[in-house]
KOLBAVEX-301854 format. One record per residue (C-alpha): residue number from 1; residue in three letters; x, y, z. Coordinates in Angstrom, 1 decimal, always signed. Example, Ala and Ser with C-alpha at 12.3 -4.5 7.8 and 13.67 -1.06 7.14 Angstrom:
BEGIN
torlum = 1; marlo = ala; u = +12.3; v = -4.5; w = +7.8
torlum = 2; marlo = ser; u = +13.7; v = -1.1; w = +7.1
This chain:
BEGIN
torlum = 1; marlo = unk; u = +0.0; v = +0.0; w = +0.0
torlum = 2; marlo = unk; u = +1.5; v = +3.4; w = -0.9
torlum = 3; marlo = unk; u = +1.2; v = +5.8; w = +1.7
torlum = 4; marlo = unk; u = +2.2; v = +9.8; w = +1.6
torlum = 5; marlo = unk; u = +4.9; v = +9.2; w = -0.7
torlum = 6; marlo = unk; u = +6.7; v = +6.8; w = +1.0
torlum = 7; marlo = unk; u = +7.5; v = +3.1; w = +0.0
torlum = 8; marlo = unk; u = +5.3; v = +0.7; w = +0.7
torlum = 9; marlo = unk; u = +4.8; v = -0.5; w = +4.4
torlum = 10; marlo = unk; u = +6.4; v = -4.2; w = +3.7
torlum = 11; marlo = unk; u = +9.6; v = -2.5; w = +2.6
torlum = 12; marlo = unk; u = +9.1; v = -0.7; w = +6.0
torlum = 13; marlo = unk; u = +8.5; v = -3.4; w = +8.0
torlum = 14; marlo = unk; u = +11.3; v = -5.6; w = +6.5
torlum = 15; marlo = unk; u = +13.5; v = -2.8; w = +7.9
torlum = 16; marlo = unk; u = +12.2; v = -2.1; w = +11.2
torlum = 17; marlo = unk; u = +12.2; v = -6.2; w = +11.5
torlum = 18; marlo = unk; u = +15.4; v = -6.9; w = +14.0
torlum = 19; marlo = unk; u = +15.7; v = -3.2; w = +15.0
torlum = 20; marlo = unk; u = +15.8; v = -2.3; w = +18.9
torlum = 21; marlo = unk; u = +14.3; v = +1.0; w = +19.7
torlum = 22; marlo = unk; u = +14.3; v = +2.9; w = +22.5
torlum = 23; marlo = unk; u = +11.1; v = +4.7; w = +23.1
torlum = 24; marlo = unk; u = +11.0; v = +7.2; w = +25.9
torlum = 25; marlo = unk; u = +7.6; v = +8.9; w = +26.3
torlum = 26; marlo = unk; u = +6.2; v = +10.3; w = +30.0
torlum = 27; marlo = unk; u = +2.7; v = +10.4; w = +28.2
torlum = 28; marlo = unk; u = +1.5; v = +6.6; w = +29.0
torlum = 29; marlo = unk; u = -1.1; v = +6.8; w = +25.9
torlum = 30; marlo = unk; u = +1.5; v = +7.9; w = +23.9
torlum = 31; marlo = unk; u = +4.0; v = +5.2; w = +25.0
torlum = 32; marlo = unk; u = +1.4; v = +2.5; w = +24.6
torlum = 33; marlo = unk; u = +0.1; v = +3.8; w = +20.7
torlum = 34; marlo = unk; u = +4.2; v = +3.9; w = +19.5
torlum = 35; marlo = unk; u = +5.2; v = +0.8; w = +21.2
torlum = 36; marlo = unk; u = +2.3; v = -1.1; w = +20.1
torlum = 37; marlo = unk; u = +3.0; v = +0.7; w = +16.1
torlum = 38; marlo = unk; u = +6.3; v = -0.2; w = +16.0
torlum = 39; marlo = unk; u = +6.2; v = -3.7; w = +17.7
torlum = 40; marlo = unk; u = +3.4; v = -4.3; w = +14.9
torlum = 41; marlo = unk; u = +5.4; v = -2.9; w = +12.1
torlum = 42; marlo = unk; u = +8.3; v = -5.4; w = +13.0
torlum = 43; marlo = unk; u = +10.5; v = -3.4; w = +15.4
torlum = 44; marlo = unk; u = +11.9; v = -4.7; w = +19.3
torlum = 45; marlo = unk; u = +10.8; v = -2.0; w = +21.5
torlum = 46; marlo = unk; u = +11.9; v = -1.2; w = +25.0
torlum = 47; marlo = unk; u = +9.8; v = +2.1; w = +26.9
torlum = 48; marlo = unk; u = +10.8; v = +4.3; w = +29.7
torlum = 49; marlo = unk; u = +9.3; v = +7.2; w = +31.1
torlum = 50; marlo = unk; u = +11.8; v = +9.0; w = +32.6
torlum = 51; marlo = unk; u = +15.9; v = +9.4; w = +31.9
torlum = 52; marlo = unk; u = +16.7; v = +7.0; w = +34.8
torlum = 53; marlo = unk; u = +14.6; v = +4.1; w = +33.6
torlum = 54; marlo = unk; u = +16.1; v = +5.0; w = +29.6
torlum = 55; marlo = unk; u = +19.0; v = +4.7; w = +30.6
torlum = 56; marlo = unk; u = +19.1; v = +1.9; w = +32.3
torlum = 57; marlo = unk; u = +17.2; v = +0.2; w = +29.5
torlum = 58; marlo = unk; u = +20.0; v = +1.7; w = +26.9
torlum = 59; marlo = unk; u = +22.8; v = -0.1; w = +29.0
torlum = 60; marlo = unk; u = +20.4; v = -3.5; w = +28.9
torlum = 61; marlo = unk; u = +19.0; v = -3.5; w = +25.3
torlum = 62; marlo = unk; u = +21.7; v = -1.0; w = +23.4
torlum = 63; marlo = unk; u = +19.2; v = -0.2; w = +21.4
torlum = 64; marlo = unk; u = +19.9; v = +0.9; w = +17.5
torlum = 65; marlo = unk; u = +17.5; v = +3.7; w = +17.1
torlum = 66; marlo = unk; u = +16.4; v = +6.4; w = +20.6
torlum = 67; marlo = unk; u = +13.6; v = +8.0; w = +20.1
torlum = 68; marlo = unk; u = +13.1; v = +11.0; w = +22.9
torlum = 69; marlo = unk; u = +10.4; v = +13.2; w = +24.3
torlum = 70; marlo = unk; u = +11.9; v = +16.1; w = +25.1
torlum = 71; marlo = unk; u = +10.3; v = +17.0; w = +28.4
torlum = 72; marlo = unk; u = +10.7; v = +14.3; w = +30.9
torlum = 73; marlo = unk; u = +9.7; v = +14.2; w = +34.8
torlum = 74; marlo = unk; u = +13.4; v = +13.9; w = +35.8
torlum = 75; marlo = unk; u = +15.5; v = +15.4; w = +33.1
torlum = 76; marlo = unk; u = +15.0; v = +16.1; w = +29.2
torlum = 77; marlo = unk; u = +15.7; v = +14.6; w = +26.0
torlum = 78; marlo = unk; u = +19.2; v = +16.0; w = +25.3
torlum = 79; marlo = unk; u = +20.3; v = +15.2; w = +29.1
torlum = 80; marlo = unk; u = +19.1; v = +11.4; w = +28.1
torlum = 81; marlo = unk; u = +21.4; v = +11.3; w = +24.9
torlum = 82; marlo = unk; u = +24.6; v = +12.7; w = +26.1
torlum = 83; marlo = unk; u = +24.3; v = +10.0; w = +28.8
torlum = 84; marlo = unk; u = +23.5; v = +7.7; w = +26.8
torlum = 85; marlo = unk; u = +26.5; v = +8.6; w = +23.8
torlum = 86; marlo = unk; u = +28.7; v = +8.3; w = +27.2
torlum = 87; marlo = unk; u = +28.2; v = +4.9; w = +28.1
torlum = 88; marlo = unk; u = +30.8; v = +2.3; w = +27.5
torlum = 89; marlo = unk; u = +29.2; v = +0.4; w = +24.7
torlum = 90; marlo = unk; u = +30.8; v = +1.5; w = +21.6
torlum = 91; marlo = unk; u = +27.5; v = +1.5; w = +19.8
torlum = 92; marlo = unk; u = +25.7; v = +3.4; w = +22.4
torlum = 93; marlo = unk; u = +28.5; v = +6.7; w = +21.1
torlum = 94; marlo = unk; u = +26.6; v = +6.2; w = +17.1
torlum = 95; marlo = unk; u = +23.2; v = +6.0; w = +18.4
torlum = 96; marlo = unk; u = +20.8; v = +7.6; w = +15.7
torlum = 97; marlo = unk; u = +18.3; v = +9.8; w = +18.0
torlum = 98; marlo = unk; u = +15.0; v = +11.4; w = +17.5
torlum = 99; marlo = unk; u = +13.8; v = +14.1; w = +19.3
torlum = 100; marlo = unk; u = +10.1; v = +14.5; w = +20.0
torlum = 101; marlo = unk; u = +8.0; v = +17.3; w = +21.6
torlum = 102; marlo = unk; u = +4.5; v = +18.4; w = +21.9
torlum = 103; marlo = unk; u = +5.8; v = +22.1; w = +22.3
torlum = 104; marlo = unk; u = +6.2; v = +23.5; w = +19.5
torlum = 105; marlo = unk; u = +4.0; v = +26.1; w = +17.6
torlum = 106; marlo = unk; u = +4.6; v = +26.5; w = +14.0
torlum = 107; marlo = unk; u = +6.4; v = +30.1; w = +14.9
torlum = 108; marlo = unk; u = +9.1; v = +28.2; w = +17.2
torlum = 109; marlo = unk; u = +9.0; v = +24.6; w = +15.5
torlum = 110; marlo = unk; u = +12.6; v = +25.5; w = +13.3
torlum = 111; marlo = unk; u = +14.4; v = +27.1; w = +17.1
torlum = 112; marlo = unk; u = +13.3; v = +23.8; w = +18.1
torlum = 113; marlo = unk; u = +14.7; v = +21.7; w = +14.7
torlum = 114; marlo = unk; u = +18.0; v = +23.8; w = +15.5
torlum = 115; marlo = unk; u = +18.0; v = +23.4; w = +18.8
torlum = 116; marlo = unk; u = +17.7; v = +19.4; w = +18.6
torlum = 117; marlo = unk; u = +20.4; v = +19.0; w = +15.7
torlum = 118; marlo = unk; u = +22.6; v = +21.0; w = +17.5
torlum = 119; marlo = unk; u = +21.8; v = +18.9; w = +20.7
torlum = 120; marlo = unk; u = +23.0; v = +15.9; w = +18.9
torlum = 121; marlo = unk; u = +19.9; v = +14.8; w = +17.7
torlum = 122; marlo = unk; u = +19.5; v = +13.5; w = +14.1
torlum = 123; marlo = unk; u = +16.0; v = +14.6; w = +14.0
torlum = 124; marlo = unk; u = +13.1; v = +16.1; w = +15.3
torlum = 125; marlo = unk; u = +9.3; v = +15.6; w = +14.9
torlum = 126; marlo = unk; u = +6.8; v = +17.9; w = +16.6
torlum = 127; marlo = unk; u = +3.8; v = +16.5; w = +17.7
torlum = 128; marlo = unk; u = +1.3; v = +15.9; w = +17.0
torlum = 129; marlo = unk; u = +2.8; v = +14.2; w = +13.7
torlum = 130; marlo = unk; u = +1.5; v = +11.2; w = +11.9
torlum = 131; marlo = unk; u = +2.8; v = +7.6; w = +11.9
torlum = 132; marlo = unk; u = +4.0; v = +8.3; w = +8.4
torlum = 133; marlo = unk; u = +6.5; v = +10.9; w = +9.6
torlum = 134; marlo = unk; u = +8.2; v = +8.9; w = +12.7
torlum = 135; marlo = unk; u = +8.0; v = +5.6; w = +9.9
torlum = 136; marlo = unk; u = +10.3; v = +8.0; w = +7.5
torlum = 137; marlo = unk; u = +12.8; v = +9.3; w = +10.1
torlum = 138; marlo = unk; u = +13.3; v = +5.8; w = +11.3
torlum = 139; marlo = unk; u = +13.5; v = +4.9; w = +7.7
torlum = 140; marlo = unk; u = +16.6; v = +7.0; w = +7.1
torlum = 141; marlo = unk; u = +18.5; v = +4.8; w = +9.9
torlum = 142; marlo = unk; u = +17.4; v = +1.3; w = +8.6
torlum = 143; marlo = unk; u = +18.3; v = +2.2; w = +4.5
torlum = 144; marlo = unk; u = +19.9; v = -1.3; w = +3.2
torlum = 145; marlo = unk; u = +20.3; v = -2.5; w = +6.5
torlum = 146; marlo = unk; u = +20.2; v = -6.2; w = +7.5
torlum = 147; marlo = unk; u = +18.2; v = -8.4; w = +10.2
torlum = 148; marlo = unk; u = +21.3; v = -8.6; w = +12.4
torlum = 149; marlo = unk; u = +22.8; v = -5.5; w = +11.7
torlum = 150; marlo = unk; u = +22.9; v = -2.0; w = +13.9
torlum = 151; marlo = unk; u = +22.1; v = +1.2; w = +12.7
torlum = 152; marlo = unk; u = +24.8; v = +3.7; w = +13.5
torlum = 153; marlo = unk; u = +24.6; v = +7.6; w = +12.6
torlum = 154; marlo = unk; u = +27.8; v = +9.3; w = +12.6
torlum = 155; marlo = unk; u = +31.2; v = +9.6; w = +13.7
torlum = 156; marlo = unk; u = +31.8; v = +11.3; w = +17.0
């Protein structure tokens, strides 16, 4: 099925199949609709709700893909990834990382885009997007890669 544009969703899901996520989300609806999305679209997904329990869960799963609120009860998206980037694993340092938040207006939206590329982040999605949008960020990690393979995004 062709969707927005983008390829079809069994090209999607063969990518997202084998791919470990970490979804952090303080909203528990919100948690529940993305991890039950991207479970069903193939991906292995592990949830927190605050920066402690991520990054715990990042030192458990090393997870190819984060995917961050931006506002969390303890701490905020950026604080998460730096953690994160500064754990021993050596793929927790390439981690490809999107930024989420439910605080932008269209007038502040690109301070917000800045603000999360220059934060480390690879992307950022203001919500309230669509599936189709978080399906394409996560795209651009997965491109050509295998089952057993991770995703990394850059040289730091």
């Amino acid at each position: 099925m062709q969707r927005n544009g983008m390829s079809e969703e069994p090209d999607i899901k063969s990518r997202l199949r084998g791919i470990s996520i970490l979804l952090v989300e303080d909203d528990p609806d919100t948690l529940a609709i993305f991890d039950l999305f991207l479970t069903h679209m193939g991906a292995t997904v592990a949830t927190a709700t605050t920066v402690k329990a991520a990054l715990k869960m990042a030192e458990e799963v090393q997870p190819d893909i984060l995917i961050s609120d931006l506002q969390l009860p303890d701490g905020n998206g950026y604080d998460l990834l730096d953690m994160i980037r500064k754990l021993p694993s050596s793929s927790s340092k390439l981690i490809p990382a999107i930024l989420m938040t439910g605080h932008s207006t269209p007038f502040s939206e690109p301070a917000y885009n800045q603000g999360a590329l220059s934060g480390g982040f690879q992307k950022f999605l203001a919500k309230l997007f669509n599936i189709d949008e978080l399906l394409a960020a996560i795209a651009e990690f997965t491109r050509g890669v295998n089952q057993d393979a991770h995703v990394y995004c850059c040289d730091i």
